[in-house]
N, C-alpha and C positions, 0 to 999 in steps of 0.2 A: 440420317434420320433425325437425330438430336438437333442438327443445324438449320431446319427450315423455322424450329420454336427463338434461334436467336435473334430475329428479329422484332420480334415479338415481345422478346424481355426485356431488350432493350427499348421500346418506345414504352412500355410499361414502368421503365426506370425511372426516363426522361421527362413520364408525364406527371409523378408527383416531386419533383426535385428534392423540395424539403425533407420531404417523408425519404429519400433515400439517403439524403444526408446524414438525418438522426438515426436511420438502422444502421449505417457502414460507423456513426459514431457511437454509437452503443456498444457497437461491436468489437471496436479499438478496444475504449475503456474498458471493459470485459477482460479482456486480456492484460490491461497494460497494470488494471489492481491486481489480477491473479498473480500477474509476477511479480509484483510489489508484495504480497504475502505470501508467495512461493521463498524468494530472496528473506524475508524475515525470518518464516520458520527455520528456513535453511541456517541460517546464521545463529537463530537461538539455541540448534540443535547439536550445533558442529560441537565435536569435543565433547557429549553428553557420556556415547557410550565407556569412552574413556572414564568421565568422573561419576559416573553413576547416577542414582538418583536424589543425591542429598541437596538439591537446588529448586527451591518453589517460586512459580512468577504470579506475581497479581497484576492484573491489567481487569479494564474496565470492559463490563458486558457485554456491552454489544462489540465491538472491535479492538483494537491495539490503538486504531487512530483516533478514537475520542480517549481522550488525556485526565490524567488525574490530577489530585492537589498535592505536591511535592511533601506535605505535610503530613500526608497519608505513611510517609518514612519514619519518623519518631514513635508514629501510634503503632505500626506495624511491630516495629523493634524494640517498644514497651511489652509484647506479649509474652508468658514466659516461654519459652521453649525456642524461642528467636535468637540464633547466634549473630548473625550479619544481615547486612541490609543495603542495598545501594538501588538507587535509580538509575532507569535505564531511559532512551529515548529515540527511535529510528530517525535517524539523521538524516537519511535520501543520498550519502554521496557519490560523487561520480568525480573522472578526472580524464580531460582531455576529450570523454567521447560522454555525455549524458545518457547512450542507450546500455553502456555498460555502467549500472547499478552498484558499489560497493557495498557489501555489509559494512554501517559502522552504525556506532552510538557511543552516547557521551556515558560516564560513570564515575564513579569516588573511586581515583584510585587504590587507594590503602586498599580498603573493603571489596573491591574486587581483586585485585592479586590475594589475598588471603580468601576468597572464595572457588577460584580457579588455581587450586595450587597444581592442576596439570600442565599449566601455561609455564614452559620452563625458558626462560630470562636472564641472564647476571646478573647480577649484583648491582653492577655499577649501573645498569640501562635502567633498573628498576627504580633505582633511586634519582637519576634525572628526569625519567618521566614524572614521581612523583612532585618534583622539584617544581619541571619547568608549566603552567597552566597550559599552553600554546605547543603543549605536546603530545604526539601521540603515540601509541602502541600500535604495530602493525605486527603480520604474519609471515611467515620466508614466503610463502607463496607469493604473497602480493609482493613483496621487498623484490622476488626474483623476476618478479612480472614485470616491474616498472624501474626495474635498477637502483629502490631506492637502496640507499645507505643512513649509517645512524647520524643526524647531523644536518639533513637535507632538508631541505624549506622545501614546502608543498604548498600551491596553490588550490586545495581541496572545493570543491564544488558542493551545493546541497540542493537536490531538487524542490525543498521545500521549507528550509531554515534561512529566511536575509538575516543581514545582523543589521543594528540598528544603525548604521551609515547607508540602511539600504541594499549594501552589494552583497551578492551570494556565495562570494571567496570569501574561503576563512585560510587563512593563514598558518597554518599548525607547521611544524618542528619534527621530524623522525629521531623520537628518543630512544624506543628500543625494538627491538625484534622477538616475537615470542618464536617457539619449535615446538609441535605434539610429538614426542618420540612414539608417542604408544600410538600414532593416529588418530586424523582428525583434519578438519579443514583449519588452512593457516590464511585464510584470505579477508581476514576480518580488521578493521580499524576500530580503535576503546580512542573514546580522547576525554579531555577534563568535561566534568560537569560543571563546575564553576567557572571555569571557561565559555562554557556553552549558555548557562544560566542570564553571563551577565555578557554577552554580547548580542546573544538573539533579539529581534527585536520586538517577538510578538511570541505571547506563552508563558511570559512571565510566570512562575510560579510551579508550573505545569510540568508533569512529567507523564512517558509514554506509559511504563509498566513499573513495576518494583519486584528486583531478585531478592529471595529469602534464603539463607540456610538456618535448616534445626540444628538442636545440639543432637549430639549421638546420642545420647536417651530416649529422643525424638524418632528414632528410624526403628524400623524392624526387617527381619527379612521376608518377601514371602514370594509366593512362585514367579511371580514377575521381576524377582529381583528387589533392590533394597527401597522400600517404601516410606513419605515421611508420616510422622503420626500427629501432624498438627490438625488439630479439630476445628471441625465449623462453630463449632461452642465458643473455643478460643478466640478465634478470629471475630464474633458477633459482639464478643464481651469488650472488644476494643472501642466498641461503636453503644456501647451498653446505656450509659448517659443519653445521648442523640441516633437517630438513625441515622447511616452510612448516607451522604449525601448523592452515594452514585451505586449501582451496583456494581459488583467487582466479579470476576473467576479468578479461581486460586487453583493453577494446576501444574503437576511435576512437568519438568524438561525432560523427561526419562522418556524414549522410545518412539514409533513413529504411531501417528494419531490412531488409538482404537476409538472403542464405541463409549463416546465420556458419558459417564452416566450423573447424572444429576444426584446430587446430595445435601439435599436442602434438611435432610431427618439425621443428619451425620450427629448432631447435639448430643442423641441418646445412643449412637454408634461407637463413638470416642474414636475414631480415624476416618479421616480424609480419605485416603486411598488403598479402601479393602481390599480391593483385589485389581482394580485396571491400572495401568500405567499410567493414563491418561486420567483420573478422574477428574470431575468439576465440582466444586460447592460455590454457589450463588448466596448471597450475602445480601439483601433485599435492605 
């Protein structure tokens, strides 16, 4: 019955070529960003319920992929109630196959091992990563995936970072191997930010998000679990002098996405995230 219409759809196909081109190409990219921000969240998330909610990220309004000014980091970490600070940036990597997507991103690393203190390391791995710029942090899953060892030069891929001779291999070093004993995804790569800064060749300046942690005064508990209490007040008075050249979300890594609710009146509220997991305040 269905089959007498297939010829039908087919000359229906063939007769606007174009138009079928850009619907089967829409329909790619459709999917190929979803997994592109499927694989982000993923990565942002892994290891959360482990550490809790004591970790804020600011990224820019409208998406993760319009980039902020690297310098949004000092003003950030000027506020009071700001324990740590580090840039983050989705890298795009891949290695040997480009349809297999790696979590990674560049970061400080001092200020992220001091903010992920569930990321358990040695001693000695922690202090060569920190060491070497052209090094990276990887997870036993990936290590077990790929065979790497501490010690191994990689030919690391980036869908979307050349460096500025052009090519899209960066060269990084397996300095150490993190482990979640308590659980948690280990298939993520951290590599230097000043590595990444000063070899990219376009973005100068630019970073993708910015992780915060409060100090513990900062947090309270409440049905959702541990909440931060950094206020929209706060964060506005950083920008107090000038307005915020971009707008920003400021929202916990705690939990899987509820209904964010906008908190633009948080000023006279004195907390960010009353009661969702998930809140938003917009920074205009």
């Amino acid at each position: 019955m269905i089959g007498k219409y297939v010829p039908l759809l087919a000359a229906s196909l063939r007769r606007k070529r174009l138009r079928t081109f850009f619907t089967i190409a829409s329909i790619v990219i459709a999917f190929l960003l979803f997994g592109l921000a499927e694989s982000m969240r993923y990565a942002l998330q892994s290891g959360v319920d482990v550490a809790g909610a004591d970790r804020l990220i600011t990224m820019h309004k409208v998406s993760f992929t319009q980039l902020l000014p690297a310098s949004y980091e000092n003003r950030i970490h000027a506020i009071d109630g700001v324990v740590e600070v580090t840039p983050q940036t989705w890298f795009g990597a891949w290695y040997r196959d480009e349809r297999n997507q790696i979590p990674a991103f560049p970061a400080k690393p001092e200020a992220f091992l001091r903010m992920y203190p569930e990321y358990v390391i040695p001693e000695d791995q922690k202090q060569a990563w920190i060491a070497d710029r052209t090094g990276m942090l990887i997870g036993r899953a990936l290590a077990d995936l790929y065979g790497w060892k501490v010690g191994d030069k990689v030919p690391l891929k980036s869908a979307i970072w050349r460096k500025e001779d052009g090519s899209d291999t960066w060269d990084v070093t397996v300095r150490a191997i993190f482990d979640l004993p308590s659980g948690g995804d280990t298939r993520n790569i951290v590599l230097h930010q000043d590595y990444f800064e000063e070899a990219k060749a376009v973005g100068k300046g630019l970073v993708g998000w910015i992780v915060l942690t409060p100090a513990p005064a900062m947090l309270k508990v409440t049905s959702s679990g541990v909440a931060p209490l950094i206020t929209w007040f706060a964060l506005r008075s950083a920008w107090r002098k000038e307005p915020a050249p971009e707008s920003l979300v400021l929202v916990t890594t705690n939990g899987s996405p509820a209904a964010a609710g906008s908190c633009t009146t948080c000023a006279t509220e004195n907390s960010l995230v009353p009661s969702d997991p998930l809140a938003v305040a917009e920074i205009h």
